[in-house]
C-alpha positions in Angstrom: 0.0 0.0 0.0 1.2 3.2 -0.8 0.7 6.0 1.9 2.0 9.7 1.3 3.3 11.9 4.8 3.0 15.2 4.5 4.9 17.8 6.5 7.0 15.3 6.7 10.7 17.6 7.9 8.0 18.6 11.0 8.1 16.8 14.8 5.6 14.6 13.8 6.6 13.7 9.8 10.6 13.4 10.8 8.9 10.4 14.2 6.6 9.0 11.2 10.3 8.5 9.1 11.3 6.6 12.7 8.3 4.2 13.1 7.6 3.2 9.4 11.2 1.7 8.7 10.2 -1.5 8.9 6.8 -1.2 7.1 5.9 -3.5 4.2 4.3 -0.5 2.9 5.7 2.0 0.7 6.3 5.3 2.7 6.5 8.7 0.6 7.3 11.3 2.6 6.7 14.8 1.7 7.4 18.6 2.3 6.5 21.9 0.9 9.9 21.2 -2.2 8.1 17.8 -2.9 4.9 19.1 -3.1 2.9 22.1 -2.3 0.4 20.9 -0.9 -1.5 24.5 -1.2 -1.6 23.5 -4.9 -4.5 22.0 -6.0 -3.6 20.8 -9.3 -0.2 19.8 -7.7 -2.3 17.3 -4.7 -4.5 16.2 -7.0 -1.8 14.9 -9.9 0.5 13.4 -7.0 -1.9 11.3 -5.4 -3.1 9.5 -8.7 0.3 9.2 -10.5 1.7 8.0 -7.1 -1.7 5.3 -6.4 -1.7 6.6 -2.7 -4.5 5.2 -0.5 -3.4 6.4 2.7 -2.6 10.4 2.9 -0.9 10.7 6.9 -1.5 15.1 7.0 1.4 16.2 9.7 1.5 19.3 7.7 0.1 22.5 9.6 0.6 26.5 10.0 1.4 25.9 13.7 2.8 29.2 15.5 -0.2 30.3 17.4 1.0 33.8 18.3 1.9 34.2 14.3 -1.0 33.3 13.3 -3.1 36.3 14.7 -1.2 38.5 12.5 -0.9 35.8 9.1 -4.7 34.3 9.4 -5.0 34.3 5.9 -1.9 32.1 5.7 -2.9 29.7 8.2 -6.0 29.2 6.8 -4.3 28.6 3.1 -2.2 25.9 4.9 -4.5 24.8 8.0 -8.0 24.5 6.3 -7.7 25.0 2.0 -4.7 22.7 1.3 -6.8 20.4 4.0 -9.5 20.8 1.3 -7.3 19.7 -1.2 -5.8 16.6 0.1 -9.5 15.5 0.9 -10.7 16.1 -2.5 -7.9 14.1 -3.9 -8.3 11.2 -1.4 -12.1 11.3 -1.9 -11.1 10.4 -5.7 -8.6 8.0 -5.6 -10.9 6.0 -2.6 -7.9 6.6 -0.1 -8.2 7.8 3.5 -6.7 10.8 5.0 -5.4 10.5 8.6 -5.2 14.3 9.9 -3.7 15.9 12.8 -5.7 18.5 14.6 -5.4 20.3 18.1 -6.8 21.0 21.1 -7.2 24.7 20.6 -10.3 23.8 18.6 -12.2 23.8 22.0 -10.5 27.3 22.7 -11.9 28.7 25.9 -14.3 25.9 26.9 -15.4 26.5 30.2 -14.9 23.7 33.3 -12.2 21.8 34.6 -13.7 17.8 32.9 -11.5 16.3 30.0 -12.2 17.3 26.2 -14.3 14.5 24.8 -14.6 14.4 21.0 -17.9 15.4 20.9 -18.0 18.8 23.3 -19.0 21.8 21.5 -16.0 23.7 20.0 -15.6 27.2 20.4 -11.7 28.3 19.0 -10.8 31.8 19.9 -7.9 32.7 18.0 -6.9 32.4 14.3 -4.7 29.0 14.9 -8.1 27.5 16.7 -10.2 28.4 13.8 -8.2 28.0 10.7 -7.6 24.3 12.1 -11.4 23.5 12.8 -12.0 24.6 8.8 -9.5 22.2 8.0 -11.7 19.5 9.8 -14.9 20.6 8.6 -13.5 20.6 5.5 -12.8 17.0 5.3 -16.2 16.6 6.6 -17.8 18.1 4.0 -15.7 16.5 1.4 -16.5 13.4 2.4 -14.0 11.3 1.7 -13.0 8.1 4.5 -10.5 10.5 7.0 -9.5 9.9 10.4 -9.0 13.1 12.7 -6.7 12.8 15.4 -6.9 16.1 18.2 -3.3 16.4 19.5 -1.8 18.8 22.5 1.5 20.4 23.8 3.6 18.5 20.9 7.1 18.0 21.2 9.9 16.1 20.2 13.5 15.2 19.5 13.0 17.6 16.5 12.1 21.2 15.4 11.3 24.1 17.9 9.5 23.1 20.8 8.9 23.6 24.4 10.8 20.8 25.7 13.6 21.6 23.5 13.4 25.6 24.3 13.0 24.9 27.7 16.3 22.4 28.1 18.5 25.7 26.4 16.8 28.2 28.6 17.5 26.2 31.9 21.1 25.3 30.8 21.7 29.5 30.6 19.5 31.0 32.9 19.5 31.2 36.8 15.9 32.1 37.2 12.8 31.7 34.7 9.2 32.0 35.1 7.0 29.9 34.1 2.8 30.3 33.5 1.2 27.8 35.6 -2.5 28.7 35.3 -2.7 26.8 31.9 -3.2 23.3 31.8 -3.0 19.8 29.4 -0.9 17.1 29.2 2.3 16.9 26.4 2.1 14.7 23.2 5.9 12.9 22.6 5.3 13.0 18.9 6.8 9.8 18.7 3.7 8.3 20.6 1.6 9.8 18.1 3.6 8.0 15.3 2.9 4.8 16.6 -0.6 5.4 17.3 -1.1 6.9 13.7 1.0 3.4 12.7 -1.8 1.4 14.4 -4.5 2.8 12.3 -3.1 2.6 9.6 -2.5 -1.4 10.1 -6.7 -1.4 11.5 -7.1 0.4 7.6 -6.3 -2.8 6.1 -8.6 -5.4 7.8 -11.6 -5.8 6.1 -14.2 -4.8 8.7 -13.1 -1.4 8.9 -15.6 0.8 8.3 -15.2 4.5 7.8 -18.2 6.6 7.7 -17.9 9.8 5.3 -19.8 12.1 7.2 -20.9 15.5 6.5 -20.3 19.0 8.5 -22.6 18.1 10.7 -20.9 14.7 11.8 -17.0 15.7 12.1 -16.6 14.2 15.2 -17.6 10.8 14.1 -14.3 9.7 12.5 -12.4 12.2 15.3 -10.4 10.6 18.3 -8.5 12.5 20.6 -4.7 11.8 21.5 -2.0 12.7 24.2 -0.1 11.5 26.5 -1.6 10.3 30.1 -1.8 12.7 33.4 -2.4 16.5 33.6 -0.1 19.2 34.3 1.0 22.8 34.1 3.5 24.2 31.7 5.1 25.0 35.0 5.2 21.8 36.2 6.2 20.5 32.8 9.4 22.9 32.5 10.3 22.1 36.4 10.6 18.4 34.9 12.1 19.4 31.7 14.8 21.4 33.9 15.0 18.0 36.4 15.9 15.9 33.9 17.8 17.7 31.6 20.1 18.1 34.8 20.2 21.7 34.7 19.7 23.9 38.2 17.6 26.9 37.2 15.1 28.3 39.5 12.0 27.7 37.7 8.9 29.9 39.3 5.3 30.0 38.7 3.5 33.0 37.3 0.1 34.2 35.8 -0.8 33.8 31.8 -1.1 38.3 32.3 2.3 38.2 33.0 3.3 37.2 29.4 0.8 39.1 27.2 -0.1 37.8 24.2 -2.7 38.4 21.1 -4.0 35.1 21.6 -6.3 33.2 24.6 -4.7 30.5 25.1 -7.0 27.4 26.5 -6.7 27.2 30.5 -7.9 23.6 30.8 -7.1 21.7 27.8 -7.3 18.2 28.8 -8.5 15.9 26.4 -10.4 12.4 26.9 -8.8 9.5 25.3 -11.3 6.8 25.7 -12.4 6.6 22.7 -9.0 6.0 21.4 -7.8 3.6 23.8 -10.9 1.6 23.5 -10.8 1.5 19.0 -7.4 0.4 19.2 -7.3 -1.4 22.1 -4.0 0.4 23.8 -2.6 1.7 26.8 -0.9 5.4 26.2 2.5 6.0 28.3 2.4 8.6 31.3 4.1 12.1 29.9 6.8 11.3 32.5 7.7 8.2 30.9 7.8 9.9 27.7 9.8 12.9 28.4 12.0 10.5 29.8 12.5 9.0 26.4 12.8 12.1 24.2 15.5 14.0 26.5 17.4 10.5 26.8 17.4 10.6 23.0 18.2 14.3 22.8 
C-alpha cells in the first residue's frame, strides 16, 4: 500500500520516518519542495500518479501567536490545502489520517476532560483556521480519520521541551505560566498510534463513515499523553531531567501578554482511542523520559 506523509521535515513527519522503517508499505514522505500541498492541481496529480491510499496530514501552520497577524496564511495551509488533500483522497478511494489540536475547543469552560464530541468554540486564528480544515474534510467526504493532539514535542524542530532544556542550561531564574493546563504529546507516541490505524485500515471490517459538516466528530479521536499538568510543572521536569539547576517559578498567563487566549484547561479524553485500538498510552513522565534520553 502506498501512503504519502505530509509535512513530513516537522516533529511529527521526521517520528513517522522513525516508526515506518520497517513497514511492508511503501512510505513517501513529503514537504513543501516535494509538493505544495496548497496547490490543488499539484495534490490532486500526485496522489493519482503515485496510487496513494493512505494520505498521513502532519503538515500544519502551527505558530499560534503568528498566526493572529498571518490568518490568511494559516488558513491557506490549516483549512484550504486540507481541502485539497481530501478532494484528492475522496477520488482516488484513499483515506486521510489528519492531525488536529486542542485549541479547537478554545476557551471551553470547566475543569472535565475534552471528549470528541463537546462543542468547540476556538478563539484565535490558529483555533479556527484548524477547525475549517476539519470541517473541510467533513464536507468532502472522503473516509479521513481526525486525530486532536496537544503540547507537541519532540527530539526535532522548535519546541517547548527543547526551548525549555537551552533556557535552563543558561538561565539562573525563569518564570514559568502555571494557570494553563493539558498534558504533552511525545510526537513519537503519536507516530505509533497513527502506525496502528493505519495497520486497522487494512482489515476488512473497517468501516469508515464519510460524514458531513454536521458529523466531524464521528471519525475524530483524541490523543496525548496520560496525566495532567501545568507548563510550569512540565518545565520544572524538563529542567530535572535535563540536569540543569535553574530556578524555575510559577506566574500568571497576564504576565506574558499575548494576542491570543490560550485554553486554561485543555485536557483531552482519550477513551475513545484507547478503546478503538485497544492500547494503553505512556504517562508524559515516561515519555519525556524518552525524548530527553534521545536528545
Amino acid at each position: 500500500m502506498n501512503i504519502l506523509v505530509t509535512g513530513a521535515n516537522g516533529q511529527l513527519g521526521n517520528e513517522m520516518r522513525i516508526v515506518s522503517k520497517n513497514s511492508s508499505d511503501r512510505y513517501i514522505f513529503t514537504d513543501v519542495e516535494e509538493l505544495d500541498i496548497t496547490n490543488y492541481d499539484a495534490v490532486i496529480g500526485f496522489v493519482k500518479a503515485n496510487d496513494i491510499k493512505v494520505v498521513v496530514n502532519c503538515a500544519a501552520y502551527t505558530n499560534v501567536d503568528k498566526a493572529e497577524d498571518n490568518e490568511t496564511t494559516a488558513e491557506l495551509l490549516n483549512a484550504q490545502a486540507v481541502e485539497y488533500l481530501a478532494k484528492a483522497c475522496k477520488d482516488n478511494d484513499a483515506t486521510l489520517i489528519h492531525i488536529s489540536t486542542d485549541y479547537v475547543f478554545g476557551g471551553s469552560e470547566g475543569n472535565t476532560p475534552r471528549k470528541e464530541d463537546e462543542p468547540v468554540n476556538p478563539t484565535g486564528a490558529y483555533g479556527r483556521t484548524k477547525l475549517h480544515g476539519e470541517q473541510a474534510i467533513a464536507k468532502v467526504g472522503c473516509k479521513h480519520l481526525i486525530i486532536r493532539t496537544s503540547w507537541l514535542y519532540s527530539e526535532f524542530g522548535n519546541n517547548f521541551v527543547k526551548t525549555m532544556r537551552k533556557l535552563t542550561a543558561e538561565r539562573d531564574s525563569l518564570k514559568v505560566v502555571f494557570d494553563q493546563v493539558g498534558t504533552p504529546t511525545y510526537a513519537l507516541d503519536l507516530a505509533k498510534t497513527i502506525m496502528l490505524f493505519i495497520e486497522k485500515l487494512k482489515t476488512a471490517n473497517c468501516q469508515l463513515p464519510t460524514g458531513n459538516c454536521q458529523l466531524v466528530t464521528a471519525n475524530c479521536y483524541n490523543f496525548s499523553n496520560e496525566g495532567v499538568i501545568s507548563w510550569y510543572d512540565f518545565a520544572k521536569e524538563i529542567c530535572e531531567l535535563s540536569g540543569n539547576t535553574c530556578d524555575i517559578q510559577p506566574c500568571h498567563s497576564d504576565e506574558f501578554p499575548s494576542k491570543v487566549k490560550r485554553p486554561s484547561y485543555s485536557v483531552l479524553d482519550k477513551t475513545k482511542i484507547k478503546n478503538k485500538l485497544n492500547i494503553t498510552i505512556p504517562h508524559w513522565k515516561e515519555s519525556l523520559k524518552k525524548c530527553i534520553n534521545n536528545l
